[in-house]
SEVEX-686229 format. One record per residue (C-alpha): residue in one letter; y, x, z. Coordinates in steps of 0.1 Angstrom, whole numbers, plus 5000, padded with zeros to 4 digits. Layout:
! SEVEX-686229
AYXZ;...
END
This chain:
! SEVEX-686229
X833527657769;X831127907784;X832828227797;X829728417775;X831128237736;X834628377742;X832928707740;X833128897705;X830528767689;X829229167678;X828829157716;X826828857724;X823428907732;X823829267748;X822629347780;X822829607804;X821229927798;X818029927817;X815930267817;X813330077839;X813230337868;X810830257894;X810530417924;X807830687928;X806130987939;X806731177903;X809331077877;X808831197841;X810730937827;X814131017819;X813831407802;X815431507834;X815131907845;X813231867874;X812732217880;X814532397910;X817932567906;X818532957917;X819932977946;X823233207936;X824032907912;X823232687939;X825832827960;X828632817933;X828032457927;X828632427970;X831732667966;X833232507931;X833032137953;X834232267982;X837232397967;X838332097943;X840431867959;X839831547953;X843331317955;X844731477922;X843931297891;X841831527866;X842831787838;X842631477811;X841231727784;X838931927808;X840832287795;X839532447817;X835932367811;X836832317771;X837432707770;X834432837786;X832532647762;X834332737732;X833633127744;X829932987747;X830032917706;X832333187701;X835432927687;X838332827707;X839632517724;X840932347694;X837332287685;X835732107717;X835831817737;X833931707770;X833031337776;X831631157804;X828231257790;X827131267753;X827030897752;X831030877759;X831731127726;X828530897708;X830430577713;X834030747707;X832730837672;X831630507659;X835030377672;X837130607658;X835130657622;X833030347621;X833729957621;X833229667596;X832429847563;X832030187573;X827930257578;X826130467597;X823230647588;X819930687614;X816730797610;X814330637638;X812730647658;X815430837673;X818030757703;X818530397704;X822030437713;X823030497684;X822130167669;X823830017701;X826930187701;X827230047665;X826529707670;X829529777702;X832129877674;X830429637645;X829629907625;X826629867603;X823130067606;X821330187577;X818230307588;X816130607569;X812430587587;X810930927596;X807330937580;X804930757600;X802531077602;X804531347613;X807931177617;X809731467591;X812831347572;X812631177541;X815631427524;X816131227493;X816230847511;X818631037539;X821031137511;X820530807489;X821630677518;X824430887528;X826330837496;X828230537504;X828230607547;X831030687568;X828530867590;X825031027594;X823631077628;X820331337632;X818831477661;X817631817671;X815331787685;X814031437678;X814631227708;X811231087710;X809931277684;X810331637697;X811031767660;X813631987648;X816031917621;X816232187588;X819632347579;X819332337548;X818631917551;X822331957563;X823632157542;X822531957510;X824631627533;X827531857539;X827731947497;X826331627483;X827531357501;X831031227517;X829931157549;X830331287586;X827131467599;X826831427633;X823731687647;X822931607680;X821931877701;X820931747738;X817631927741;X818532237714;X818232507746;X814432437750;X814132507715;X816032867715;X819832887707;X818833057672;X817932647661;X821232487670;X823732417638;X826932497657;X827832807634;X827632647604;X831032377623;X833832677615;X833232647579;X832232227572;X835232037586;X832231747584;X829831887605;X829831747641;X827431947669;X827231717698;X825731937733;X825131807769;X824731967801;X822331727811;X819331877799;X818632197801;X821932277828;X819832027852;X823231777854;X822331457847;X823531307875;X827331417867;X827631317829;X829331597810;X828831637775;X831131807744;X831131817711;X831832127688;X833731967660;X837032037634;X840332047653;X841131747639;X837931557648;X838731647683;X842331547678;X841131177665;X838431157699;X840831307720;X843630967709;X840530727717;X839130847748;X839430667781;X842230907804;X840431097832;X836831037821;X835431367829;X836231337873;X837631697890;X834031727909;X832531717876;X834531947860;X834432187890;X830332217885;X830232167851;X832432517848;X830532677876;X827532637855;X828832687819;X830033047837;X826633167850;X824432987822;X822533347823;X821033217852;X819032917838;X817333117812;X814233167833;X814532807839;X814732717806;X811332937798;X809632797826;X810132447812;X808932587776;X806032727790;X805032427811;X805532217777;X802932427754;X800932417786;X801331997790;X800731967752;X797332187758;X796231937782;X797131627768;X795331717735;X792131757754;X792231377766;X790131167749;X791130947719;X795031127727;X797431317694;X799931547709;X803031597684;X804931927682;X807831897705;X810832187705;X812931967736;X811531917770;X809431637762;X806431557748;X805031227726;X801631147729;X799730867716;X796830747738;X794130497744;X795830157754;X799130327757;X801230027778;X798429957802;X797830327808;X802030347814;X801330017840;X798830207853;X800330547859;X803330377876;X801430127896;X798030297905;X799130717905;X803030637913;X803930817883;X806830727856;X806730807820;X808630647791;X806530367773;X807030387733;X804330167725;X806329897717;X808930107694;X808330097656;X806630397637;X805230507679;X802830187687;X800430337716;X802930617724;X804130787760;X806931007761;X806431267794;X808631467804;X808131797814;X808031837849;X807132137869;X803632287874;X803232047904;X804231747883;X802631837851;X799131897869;X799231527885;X800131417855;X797331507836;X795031437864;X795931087866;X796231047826;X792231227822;X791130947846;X793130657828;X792530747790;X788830737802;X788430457813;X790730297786;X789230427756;
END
């Protein structure tokens, strides 16, 4: 017998994630923050590393880390907990609420871990589309939907859409239906604090608010993620989690940041600026639509969209995300906003190529 048939069979067939980096000169790929950090944070980050040592095994729940957050929402401990990125809490939540049976609601084109994570724990998808014209919500499907699910997952912003969820779309979940709403929050900073659903978790012991650092807190590279969630959520994630996922040196940074967030704002409205000024420039290409984004990324639909991806990478050393192949985005890019520098080649090289291809 093949070592690959004693697998589960809910796991044959999967492969490993592949975000099909290529090296180049400019990477908006990956929604990364690309812009440059102040230097005073900077310095903490050097200072918070220098003082962690490194042969003692973790703070398994991260307190630490778990309380400057919980000031961040105004809650307490009891209601957050960090994972090894959002995707750790994402695949600890179909584990511990999914399975065979128990349903998960998406509405895609959105984060295609989702539907991975549930294939992982053999929980089934039901998928709501997202209008094919401006990817909006259809509210009655979603909750047609919801009835019988153990779970809904939304994003907010849309991840590749850009769009925003409604409140009172949740709120009509939270009092009509059963289910656990998950609200997914990994780009909510670029779209101003005063959009994010976290003060509506206190009162709806169903509501989930899932947050990241790396986004808008420029730490992708050390995967840190929490979720703002009833005690007993957290209890249930905290029973499932691998021990020690969250390592010392990320904890050390992650708090380091968390304590001087004031000093990303202008960050933050840099990258919003830049992303009303990408959107500008794409909509002048020809044959090119330019969707609303509130996140730091932007979803385009242009001229021969795979070829012009191809191209950018090969021809102008330049990655973006190809969507063209995705359901509901045929001929889309996703670009990432980069910094002025970025940005400006990137519209250089994509005025050339959506000439020539249109």
């Amino acid at each position: 017998m093949e070592v690959t048939e004693r697998l589960r069979p809910a796991l044959r067939g999967f492969e490993p994630y592949d975000p099909r980096f290529t090296p180049v000169r400019v990477n908006l790929s990956a929604n990364e923050n690309t812009h440059p950090l102040p230097a005073e944070l900077a310095e903490a980050v050097g200072a918070a590393v220098a003082a962690t040592p490194l042969n003692r095994y973790p703070d398994p729940m991260a307190n630490a880390l778990r309380d400057a957050l919980a000031e961040r929402h105004g809650t307490d401990r009891a209601h957050v907990i960090v994972g090894n990125g959002g995707d750790e809490l994402l695949f600890n939540l179909l584990f511990a609420f999914g399975g065979p049976g128990r349903a998960v609601v998406t509405c895609p084109p959105d984060f295609a871990e989702y539907a991975n994570f549930a294939a992982m724990c053999e929980t089934p998808v039901v998928a709501v589309p997202r209008d094919a014209e401006d990817f909006s919500v259809d509210a009655e499907a979603l909750l047609a939907a919801a009835a019988d699910a153990a779970l809904v997952i939304l994003t907010s912003p849309n991840n590749p859409t850009g769009g925003l969820v409604g409140r009172a779309l949740v709120e009509r979940l939270l009092a009509e239906t059963e289910a656990l709403v998950l609200v997914d929050e990994a780009y909510v900073e670029f779209a101003g604090e005063e959009a994010s659903l976290v003060s509506l978790v206190a009162d709806n012991p169903r509501l989930m608010v899932l947050r990241t650092l790396s986004k808008a807190f420029a730490l992708a590279g050390l995967r840190v993620g929490y979720l703002v969630a009833d005690p007993a959520v957290v209890d249930a994630l905290g029973a499932v989690r691998q021990i020690y996922s969250v390592d010392v040196l990320a904890q050390a940074v992650a708090l380091a940041f968390v304590e001087r967030r004031d000093l990303l704002a202008p960050v933050v409205a840099d990258v919003v600026a830049e992303r009303e000024r990408l959107a500008a420039g794409l909509s002048t290409l020809p044959g090119a639509r330019v969707w609303p984004s509130a996140a730091n990324f932007v979803l385009a639909r242009v001229p021969s969209a795979h070829r012009t991806w191809e191209r950018l990478r090969d021809e102008h050393s330049i990655l973006v995300r190809d969507f063209s192949s995705t359901p509901l985005t045929q001929d889309c890019l996703r670009l990432t906003v980069g910094t002025r520098e970025e940005n400006d080649a990137l519209l250089d090289a994509l005025t050339v190529l959506t000439r020539e291809e249109s």
